[in-house]
C-alpha positions as CSV (number, residue, x, y, z in Angstrom):
1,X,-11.7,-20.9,-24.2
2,X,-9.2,-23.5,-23.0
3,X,-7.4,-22.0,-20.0
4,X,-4.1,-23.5,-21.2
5,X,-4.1,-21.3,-24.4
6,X,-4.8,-18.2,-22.4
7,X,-2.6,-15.5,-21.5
8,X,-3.2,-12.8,-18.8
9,X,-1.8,-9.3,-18.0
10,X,-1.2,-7.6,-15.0
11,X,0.1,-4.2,-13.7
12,X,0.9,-3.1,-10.1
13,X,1.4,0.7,-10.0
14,X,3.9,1.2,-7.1
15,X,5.1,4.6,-5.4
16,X,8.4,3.8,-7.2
17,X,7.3,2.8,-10.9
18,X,5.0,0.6,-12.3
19,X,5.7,-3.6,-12.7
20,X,3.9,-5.1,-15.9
21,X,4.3,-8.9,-15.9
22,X,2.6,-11.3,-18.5
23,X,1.0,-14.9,-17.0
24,X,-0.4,-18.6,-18.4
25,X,-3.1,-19.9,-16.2
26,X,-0.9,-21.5,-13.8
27,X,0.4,-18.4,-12.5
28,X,4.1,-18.5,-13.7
29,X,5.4,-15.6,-15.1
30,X,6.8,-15.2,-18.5
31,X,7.5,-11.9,-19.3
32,X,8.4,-8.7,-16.5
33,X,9.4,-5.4,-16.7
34,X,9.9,-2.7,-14.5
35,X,10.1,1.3,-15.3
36,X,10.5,4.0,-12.5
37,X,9.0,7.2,-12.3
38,X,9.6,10.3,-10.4
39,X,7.9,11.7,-7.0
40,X,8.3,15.4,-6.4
41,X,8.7,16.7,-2.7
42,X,7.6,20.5,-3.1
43,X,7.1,21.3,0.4
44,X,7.6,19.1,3.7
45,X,5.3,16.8,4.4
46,X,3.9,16.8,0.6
47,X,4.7,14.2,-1.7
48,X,3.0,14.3,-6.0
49,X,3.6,12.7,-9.2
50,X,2.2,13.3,-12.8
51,X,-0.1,10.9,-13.9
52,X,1.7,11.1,-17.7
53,X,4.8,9.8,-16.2
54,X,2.4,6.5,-15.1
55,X,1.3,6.6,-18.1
56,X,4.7,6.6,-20.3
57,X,6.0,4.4,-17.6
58,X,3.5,1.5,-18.6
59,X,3.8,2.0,-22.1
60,X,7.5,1.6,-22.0
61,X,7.1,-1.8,-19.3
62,X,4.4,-2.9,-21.3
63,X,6.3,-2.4,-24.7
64,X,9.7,-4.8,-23.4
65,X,7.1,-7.4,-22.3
66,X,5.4,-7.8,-25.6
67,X,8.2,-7.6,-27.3
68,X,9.4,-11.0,-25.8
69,X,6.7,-12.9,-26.4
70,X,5.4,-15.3,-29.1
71,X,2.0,-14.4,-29.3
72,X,0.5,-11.7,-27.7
73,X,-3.1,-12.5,-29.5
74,X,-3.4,-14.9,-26.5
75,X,-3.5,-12.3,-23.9
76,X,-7.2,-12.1,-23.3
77,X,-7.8,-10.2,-19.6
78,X,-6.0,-7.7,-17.3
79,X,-6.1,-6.2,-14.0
80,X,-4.4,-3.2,-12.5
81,X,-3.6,-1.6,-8.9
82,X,-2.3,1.2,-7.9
83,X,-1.5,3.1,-4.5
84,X,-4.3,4.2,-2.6
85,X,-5.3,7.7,-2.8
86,X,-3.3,9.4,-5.3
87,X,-5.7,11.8,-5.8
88,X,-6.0,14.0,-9.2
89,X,-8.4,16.5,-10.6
90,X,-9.2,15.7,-14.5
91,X,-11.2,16.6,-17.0
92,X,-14.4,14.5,-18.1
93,X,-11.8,13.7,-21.2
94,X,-9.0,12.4,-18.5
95,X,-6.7,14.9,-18.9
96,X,-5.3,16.0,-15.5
97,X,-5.4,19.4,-14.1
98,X,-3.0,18.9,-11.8
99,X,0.4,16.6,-10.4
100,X,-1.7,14.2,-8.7
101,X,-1.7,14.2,-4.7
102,X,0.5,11.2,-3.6
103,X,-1.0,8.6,-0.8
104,X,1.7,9.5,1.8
105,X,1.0,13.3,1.1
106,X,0.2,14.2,4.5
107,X,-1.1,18.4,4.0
108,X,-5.2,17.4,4.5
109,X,-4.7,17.2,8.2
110,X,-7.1,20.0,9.3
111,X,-9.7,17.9,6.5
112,X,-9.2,15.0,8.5
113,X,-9.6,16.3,11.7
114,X,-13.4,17.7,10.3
115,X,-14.1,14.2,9.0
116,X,-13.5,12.8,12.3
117,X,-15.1,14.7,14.7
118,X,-18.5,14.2,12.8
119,X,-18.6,11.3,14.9
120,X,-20.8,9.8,11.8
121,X,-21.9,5.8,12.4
122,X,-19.9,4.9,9.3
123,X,-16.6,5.8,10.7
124,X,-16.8,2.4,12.5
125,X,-16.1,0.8,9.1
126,X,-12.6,2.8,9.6
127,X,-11.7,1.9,12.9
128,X,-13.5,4.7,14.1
129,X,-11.7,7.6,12.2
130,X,-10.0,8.2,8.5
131,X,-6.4,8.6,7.6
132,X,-5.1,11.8,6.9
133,X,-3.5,10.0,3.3
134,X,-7.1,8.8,1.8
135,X,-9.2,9.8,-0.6
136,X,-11.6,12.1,1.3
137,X,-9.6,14.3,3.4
138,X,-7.2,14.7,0.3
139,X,-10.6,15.7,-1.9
140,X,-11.9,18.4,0.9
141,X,-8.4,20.0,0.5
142,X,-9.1,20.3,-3.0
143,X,-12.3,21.6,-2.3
144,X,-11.1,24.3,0.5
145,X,-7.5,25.2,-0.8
146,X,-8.1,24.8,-4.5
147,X,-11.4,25.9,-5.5
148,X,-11.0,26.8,-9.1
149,X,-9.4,23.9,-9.5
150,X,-11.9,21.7,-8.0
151,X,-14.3,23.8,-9.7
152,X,-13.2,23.6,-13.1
153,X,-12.8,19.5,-12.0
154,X,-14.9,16.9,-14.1
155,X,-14.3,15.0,-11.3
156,X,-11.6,14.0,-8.3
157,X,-11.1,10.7,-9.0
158,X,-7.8,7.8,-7.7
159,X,-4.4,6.3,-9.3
160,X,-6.9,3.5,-10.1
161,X,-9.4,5.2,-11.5
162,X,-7.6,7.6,-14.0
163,X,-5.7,4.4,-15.4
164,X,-8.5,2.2,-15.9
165,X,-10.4,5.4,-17.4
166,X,-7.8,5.3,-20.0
167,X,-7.8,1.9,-21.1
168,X,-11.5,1.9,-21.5
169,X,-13.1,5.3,-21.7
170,X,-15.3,4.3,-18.3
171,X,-15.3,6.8,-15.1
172,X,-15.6,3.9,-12.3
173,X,-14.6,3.0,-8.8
174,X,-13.1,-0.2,-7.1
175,X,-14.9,-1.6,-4.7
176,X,-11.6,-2.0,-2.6
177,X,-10.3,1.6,-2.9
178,X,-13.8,2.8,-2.3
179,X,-14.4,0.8,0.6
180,X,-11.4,1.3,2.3
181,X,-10.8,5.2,1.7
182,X,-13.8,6.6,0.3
183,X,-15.6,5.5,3.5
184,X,-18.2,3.5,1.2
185,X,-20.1,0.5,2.8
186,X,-22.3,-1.7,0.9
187,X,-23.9,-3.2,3.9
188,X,-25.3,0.1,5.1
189,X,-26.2,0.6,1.4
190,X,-22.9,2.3,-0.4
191,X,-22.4,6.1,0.2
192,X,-23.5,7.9,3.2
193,X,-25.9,11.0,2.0
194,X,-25.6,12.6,5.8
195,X,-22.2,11.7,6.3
196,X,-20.6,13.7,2.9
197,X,-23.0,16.5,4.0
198,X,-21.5,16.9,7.7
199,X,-18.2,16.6,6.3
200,X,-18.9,18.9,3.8
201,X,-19.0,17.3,0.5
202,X,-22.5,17.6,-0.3
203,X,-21.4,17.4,-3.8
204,X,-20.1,14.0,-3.8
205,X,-22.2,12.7,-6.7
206,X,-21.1,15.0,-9.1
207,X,-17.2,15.2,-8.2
208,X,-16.3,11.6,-7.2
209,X,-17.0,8.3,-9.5
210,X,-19.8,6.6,-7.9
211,X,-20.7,3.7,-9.9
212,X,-18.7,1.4,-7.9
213,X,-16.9,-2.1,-9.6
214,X,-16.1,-5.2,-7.6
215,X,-12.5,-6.6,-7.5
216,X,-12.4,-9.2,-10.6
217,X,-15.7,-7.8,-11.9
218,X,-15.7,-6.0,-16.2
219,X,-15.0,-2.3,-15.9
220,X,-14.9,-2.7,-20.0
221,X,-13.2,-3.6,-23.0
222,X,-10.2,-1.7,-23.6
223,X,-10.5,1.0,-26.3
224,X,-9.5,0.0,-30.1
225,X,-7.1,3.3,-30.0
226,X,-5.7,2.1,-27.0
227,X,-5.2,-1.1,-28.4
228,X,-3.6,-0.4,-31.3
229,X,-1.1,2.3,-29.8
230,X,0.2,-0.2,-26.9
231,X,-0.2,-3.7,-29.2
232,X,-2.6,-5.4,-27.2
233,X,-5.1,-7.6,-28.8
234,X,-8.6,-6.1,-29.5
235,X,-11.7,-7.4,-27.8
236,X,-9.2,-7.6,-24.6
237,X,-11.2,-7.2,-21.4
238,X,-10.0,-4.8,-18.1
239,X,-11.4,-6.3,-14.8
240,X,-11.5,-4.5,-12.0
241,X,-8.5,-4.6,-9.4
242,X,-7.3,-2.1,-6.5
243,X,-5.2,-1.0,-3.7
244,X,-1.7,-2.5,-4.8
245,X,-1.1,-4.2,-1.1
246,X,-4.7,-5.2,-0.9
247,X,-4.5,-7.1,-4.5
248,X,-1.7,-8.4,-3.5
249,X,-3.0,-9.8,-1.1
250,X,-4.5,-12.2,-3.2
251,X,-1.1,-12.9,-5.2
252,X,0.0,-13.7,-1.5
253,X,-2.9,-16.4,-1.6
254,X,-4.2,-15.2,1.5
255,X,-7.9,-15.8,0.7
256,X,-9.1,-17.5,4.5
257,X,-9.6,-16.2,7.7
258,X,-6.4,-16.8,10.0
259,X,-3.1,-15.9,8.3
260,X,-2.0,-12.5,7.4
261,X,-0.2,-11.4,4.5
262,X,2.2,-8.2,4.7
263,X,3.9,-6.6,2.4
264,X,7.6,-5.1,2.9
265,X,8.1,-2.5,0.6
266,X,8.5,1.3,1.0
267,X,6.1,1.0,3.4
268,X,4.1,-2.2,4.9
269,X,0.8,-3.0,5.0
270,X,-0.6,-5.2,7.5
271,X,-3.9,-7.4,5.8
272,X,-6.4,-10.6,7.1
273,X,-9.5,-11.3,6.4
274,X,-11.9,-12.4,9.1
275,X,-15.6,-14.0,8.8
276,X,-17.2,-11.2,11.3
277,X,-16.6,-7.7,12.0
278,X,-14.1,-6.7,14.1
279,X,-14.9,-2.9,16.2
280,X,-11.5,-2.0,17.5
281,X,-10.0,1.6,17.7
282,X,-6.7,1.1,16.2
283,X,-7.3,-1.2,13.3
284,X,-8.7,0.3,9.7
285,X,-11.7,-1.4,9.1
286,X,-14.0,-3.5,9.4
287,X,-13.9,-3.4,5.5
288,X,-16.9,-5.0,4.1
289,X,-16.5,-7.0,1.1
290,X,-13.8,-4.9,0.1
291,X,-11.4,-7.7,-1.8
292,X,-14.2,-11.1,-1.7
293,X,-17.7,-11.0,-1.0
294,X,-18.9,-12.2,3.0
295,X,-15.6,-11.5,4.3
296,X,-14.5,-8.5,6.1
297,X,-10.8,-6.8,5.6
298,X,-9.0,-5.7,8.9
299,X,-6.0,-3.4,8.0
300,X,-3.0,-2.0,9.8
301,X,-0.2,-0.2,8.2
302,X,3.3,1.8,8.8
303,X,4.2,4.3,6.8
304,X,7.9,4.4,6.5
305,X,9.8,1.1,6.5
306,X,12.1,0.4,3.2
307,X,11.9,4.3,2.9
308,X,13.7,4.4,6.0
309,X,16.8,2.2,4.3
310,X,16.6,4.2,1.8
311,X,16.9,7.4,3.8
312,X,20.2,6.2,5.7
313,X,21.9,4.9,2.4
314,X,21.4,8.2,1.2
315,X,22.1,10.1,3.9
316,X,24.3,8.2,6.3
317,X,26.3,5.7,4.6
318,X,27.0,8.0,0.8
319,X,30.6,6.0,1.0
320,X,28.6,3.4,-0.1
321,X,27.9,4.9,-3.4
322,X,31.4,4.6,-4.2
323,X,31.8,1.1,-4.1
324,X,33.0,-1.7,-7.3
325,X,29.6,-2.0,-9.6
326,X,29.0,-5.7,-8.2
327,X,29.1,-4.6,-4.7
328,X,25.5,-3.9,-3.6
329,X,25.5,-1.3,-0.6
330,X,22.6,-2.3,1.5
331,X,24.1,-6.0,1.3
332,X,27.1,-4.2,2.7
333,X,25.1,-2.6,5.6
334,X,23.3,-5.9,6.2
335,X,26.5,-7.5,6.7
336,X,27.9,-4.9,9.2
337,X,24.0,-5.5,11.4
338,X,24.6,-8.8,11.3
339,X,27.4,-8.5,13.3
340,X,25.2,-6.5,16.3
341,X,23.4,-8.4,18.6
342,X,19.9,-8.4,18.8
343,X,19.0,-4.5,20.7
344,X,21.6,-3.2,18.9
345,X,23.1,-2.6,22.4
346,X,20.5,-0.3,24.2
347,X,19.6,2.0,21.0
348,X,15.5,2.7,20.5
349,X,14.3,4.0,17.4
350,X,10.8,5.3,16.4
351,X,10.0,4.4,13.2
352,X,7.7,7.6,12.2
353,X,9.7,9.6,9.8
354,X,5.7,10.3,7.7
355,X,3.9,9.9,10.8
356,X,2.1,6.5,12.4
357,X,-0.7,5.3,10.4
358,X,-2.1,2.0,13.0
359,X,-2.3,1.9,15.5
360,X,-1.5,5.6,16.7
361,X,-2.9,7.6,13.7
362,X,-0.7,10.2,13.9
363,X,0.4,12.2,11.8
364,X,2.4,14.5,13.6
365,X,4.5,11.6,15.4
366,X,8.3,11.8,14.2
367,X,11.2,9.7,13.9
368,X,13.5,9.1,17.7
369,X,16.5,7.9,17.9
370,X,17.6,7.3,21.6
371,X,20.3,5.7,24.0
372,X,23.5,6.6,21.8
373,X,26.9,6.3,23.2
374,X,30.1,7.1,22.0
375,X,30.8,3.2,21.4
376,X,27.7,3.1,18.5
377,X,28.8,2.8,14.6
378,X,27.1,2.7,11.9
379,X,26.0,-0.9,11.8
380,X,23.8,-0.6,15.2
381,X,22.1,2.2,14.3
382,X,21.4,0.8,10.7
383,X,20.0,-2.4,12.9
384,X,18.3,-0.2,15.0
385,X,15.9,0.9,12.4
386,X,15.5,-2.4,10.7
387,X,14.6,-3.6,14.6
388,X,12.1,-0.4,15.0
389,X,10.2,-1.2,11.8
390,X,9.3,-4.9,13.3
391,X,8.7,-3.2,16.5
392,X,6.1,-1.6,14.6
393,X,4.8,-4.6,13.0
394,X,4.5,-6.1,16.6
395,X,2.1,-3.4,17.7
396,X,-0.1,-4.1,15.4
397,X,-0.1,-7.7,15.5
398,X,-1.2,-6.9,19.0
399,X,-3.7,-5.1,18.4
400,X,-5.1,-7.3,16.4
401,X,-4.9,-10.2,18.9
402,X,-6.3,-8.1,21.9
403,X,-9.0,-8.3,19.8
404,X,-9.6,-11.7,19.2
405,X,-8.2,-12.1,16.0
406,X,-5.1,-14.4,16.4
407,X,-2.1,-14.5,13.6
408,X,-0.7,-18.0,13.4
409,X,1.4,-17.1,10.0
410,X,2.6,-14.5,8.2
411,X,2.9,-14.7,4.6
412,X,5.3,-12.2,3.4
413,X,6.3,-10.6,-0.2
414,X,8.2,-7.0,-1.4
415,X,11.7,-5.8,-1.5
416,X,12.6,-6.7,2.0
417,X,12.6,-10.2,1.5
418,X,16.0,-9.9,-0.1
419,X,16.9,-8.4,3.1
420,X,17.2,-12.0,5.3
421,X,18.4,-10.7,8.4
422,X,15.9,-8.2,8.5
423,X,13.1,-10.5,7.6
424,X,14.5,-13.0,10.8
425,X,14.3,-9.7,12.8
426,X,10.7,-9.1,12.2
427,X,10.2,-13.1,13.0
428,X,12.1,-13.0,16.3
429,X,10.2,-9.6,17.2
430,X,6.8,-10.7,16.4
431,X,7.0,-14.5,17.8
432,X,5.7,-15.8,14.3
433,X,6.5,-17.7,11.3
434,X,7.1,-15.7,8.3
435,X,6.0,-17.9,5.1
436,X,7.5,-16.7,1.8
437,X,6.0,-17.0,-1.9
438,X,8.0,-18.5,-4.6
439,X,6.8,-15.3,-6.6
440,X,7.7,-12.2,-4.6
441,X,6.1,-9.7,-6.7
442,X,2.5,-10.3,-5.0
443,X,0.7,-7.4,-6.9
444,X,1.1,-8.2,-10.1
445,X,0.3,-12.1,-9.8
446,X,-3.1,-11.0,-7.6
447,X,-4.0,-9.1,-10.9
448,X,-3.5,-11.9,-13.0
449,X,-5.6,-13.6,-10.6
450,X,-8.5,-11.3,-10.7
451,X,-8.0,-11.4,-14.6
452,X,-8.4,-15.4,-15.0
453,X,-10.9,-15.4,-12.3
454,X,-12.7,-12.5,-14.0
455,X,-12.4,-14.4,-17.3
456,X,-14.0,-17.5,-16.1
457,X,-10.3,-19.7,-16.3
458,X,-11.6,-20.0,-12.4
459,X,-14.7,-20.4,-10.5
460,X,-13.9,-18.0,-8.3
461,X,-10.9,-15.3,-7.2
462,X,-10.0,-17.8,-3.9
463,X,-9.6,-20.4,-6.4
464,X,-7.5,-19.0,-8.6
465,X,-5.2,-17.4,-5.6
466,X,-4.8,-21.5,-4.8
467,X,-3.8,-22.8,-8.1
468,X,-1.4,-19.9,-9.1
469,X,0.4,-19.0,-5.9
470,X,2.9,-20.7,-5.1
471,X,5.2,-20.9,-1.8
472,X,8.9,-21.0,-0.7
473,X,10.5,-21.7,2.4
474,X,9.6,-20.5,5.9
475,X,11.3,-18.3,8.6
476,X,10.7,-19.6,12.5
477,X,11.7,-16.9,15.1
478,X,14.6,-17.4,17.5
479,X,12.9,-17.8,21.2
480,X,16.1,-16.2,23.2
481,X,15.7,-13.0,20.7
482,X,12.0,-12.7,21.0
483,X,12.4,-12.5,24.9
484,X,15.0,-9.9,24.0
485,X,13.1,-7.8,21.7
486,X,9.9,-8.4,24.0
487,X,12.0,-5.6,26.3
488,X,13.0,-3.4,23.9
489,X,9.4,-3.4,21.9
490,X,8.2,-2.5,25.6
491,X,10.4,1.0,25.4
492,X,9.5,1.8,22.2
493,X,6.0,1.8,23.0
494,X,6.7,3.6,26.0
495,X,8.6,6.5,23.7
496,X,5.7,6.9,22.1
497,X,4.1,7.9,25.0
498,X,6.5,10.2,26.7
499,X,7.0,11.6,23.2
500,X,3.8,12.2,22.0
501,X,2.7,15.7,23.4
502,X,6.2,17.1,22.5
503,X,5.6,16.0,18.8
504,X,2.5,17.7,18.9
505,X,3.6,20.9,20.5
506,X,6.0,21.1,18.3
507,X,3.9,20.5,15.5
508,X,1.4,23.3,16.6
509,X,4.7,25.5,16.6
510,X,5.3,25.6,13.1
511,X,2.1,25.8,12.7
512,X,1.4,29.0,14.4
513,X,4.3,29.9,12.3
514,X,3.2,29.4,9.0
515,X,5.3,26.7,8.4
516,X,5.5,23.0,8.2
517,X,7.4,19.9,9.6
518,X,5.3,17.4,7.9
């Protein structure tokens, strides 16, 4: 097939709503569409969706993107991803048993604890321990909370997996979700017998999708009923994607050892490759092979970051709702932080409203807000929290370079780049260049790439990541503001510590209780 002629599609299944964008070869998009869908909240500290609202949700994007173009018969390949473990129990038929267990869903923390203190050898693929948000933990709770249900399961399957089951009929894992949250490891050999005994899923095989896919590799050809009901051309192939941030990634064309893409979205996600392991408590991973073959993913992540604007629109600046319909409120809170210098005059905020993911791994940390006068508006305490989210980032930027893994470049996509102050912030914290893409939607363009690469429009995923992404201009941090911030990023790691045991006491108290501040 000429590569010219061919079409690709690609679908990045967010916490917010699904994006569906149609490419050509050369990575430009010509159609996109976005549809939200819901998250339900039913206690604290637990967050679920229903998988039919993805579904309806892609149908509907999907639908306005065909509808726009000229010939849809050219669309020969697609990719998907999806947010990490979202969890659901299903029939062997895919339908689901249950609102599907959301990745920030934070309720399998007594799992998590069990997983870790197995001590098992693989858990230095992790960084030494798992996440309370990933795919294990959230399965055991299934298993130990919901037996019935997990009984009456075909199987406990991902976002990722459910989706692709309905395009094509096939019960498979990625590679990427597999590897880094399934504690999977194809240089020890894949799954760990020993290890899902001690943690007690002995029964692995039978509940979980084993036959693993590679990122870019066939999971099938889509389904002729599914074809026909969402007008996609028969004969179209489905190649295998994964995490949302870690295809990204790729739509980020961060493909070598030595930059780092992030993405700044509802939360952020800290990604590198390197060309050796890297053993450091703090970091998730060493991944093995999780995106490309002979390279190893190191991972860090924050768990609340455009959530947190979100949070104090809604709750802090409602006046804002008010305004003329071409008046956008968070441009009007940008424009009041803009006026605050850089410190926001002596406030410190912890940015751990779900918890710390990297490098603390703690759940039970919580949100701080500290050093508030009488002489603080609005405006410095909405800086404060865009300042405490790239004090995040900073931590784990050092933990990667204590261990010997510099970042010379950051190559940044999401929702926050429309956010220019705070994107200067996160420069002037960190001490390093921030290099945008042209394209900002990283997700859906790295599943495009997986598609042409998959389809053979490419030699390989790396080479298609350099001849469809394209980039923008640059942000260079301010060297008076970094020596502020280097001050201020000092207390806020030094909250943390005071903190800490008073999180955790507290946390045990509402345990004892019966209740929950998750």
């Amino acid at each position: 097939m000429h590569k010219d002629k061919v079409l690709v599609l690609g679908a990045d299944f967010g916490t917010q709503g699904v994006r569906v964008a149609v490419f050509n070869s050369d990575g430009n998009c010509l159609q996109m569409n976005f549809v939200p869908y819901p998250t339900q909240y039913p206690r604290p500290g637990w967050a679920e969706q229903r998988p039919n609202h993805w579904w309806h949700a892609f149908q509907d994007a999907l639908t306005h993107c065909l509808s726009q173009l000229d010939d849809r018969s050219s669309i020969k390949g697609m990719t998907l991803c999806s947010t990490s473990s979202t969890v659901l129990a299903t029939t062997k038929e895919g339908e689901p048993l249950t609102e599907a267990i959301l990745w920030m869903d934070n309720r399998a923390i007594r799992e998590t604890e069990k997983i870790n203190a197995s001590n098992h050898p693989y858990l230095k693929y992790s960084g030494g321990s798992d996440s309370v948000e990933w795919m294990l933990p959230k399965t055991l709770w299934l298993k130990n909370n919901q037996p019935e249900l997990y009984k009456q399961a075909h199987l406990i399957v991902e976002m990722q997996d459910w989706l692709n089951f309905k395009l094509t009929g096939k019960w498979v894992a990625s590679r990427c979700n597999a590897t880094c949250k399934w504690n999977y490891a194809d240089v020890e050999g894949g799954w760990s017998k020993q290890f899902m005994q001690d943690i007690g899923l002995e029964d692995f095989a039978d509940k979980l999708p084993v036959t693993v896919v590679p990122v870019g590799k066939p999971v099938g050809e889509i389904k002729h009923e599914v074809a026909q009901q969402l007008g996609l051309p028969e004969g179209l192939v489905v190649f295998q994607g994964g995490i949302d941030a870690h295809i990204g990634m790729l739509g980020m064309g961060v493909v070598e050892p030595g930059q780092m893409s992030i993405i700044m979205g509802t939360s952020f996600v800290h990604l590198a490759h390197a060309p050796k392991p890297i053993f450091k408590k703090g970091l998730w991973g060493p991944y093995p092979n999780a995106i490309l073959d002979n390279l190893w993913l190191l991972e860090g992540g924050q768990v609340s970051c455009g959530s947190l604007t979100k949070w104090f629109k809604d709750q802090l600046a409602k006046d804002l709702n008010n305004l003329p319909d071409d008046t956008e409120p968070y441009q009007v809170l940008i424009e009041e932080a803009a006026e605050i210098s850089p410190g926001s005059d002596g406030l410190v905020v912890l940015d751990f409203w779900q918890g710390n993911r990297t490098p603390y791994r703690d759940p039970m940390a919580k949100g701080c807000i500290w050093g508030m006068t009488l002489s603080h508006s609005r405006a410095h305490l909405y800086r404060a929290i865009l300042e405490s989210v790239a004090y995040g980032t900073r931590n784990i930027l050092d933990n990667f370079s204590d261990s010997d893994f510099k970042v010379e470049q950051i190559v940044a996509c999401g929702g926050v780049l429309k956010n220019k102050l705070w994107l200067q912030i996160i420069s002037d914290v960190t001490g390093i260049p921030i290099l945008k893409t042209k394209f900002s939607e990283a997700g859906v363009l790295g599943c495009a790439i997986c598609a042409a690469a998959g389809l053979g429009l490419y030699e390989s995923i790396p080479e298609a990541a350099q001849n469809m992404v394209q980039y923008a201009d640059t942000i260079y941090p301010e060297d008076q503001n970094h020596k502020i911030y280097s001050y201020y990023f000092e207390k806020y790691k030094k909250t943390y510590e005071l903190l800490a045991c008073q999180m955790h006491e507290m946390h045990q108290f509402h345990q004892d209780r019966g209740e929950s501040i998750e």
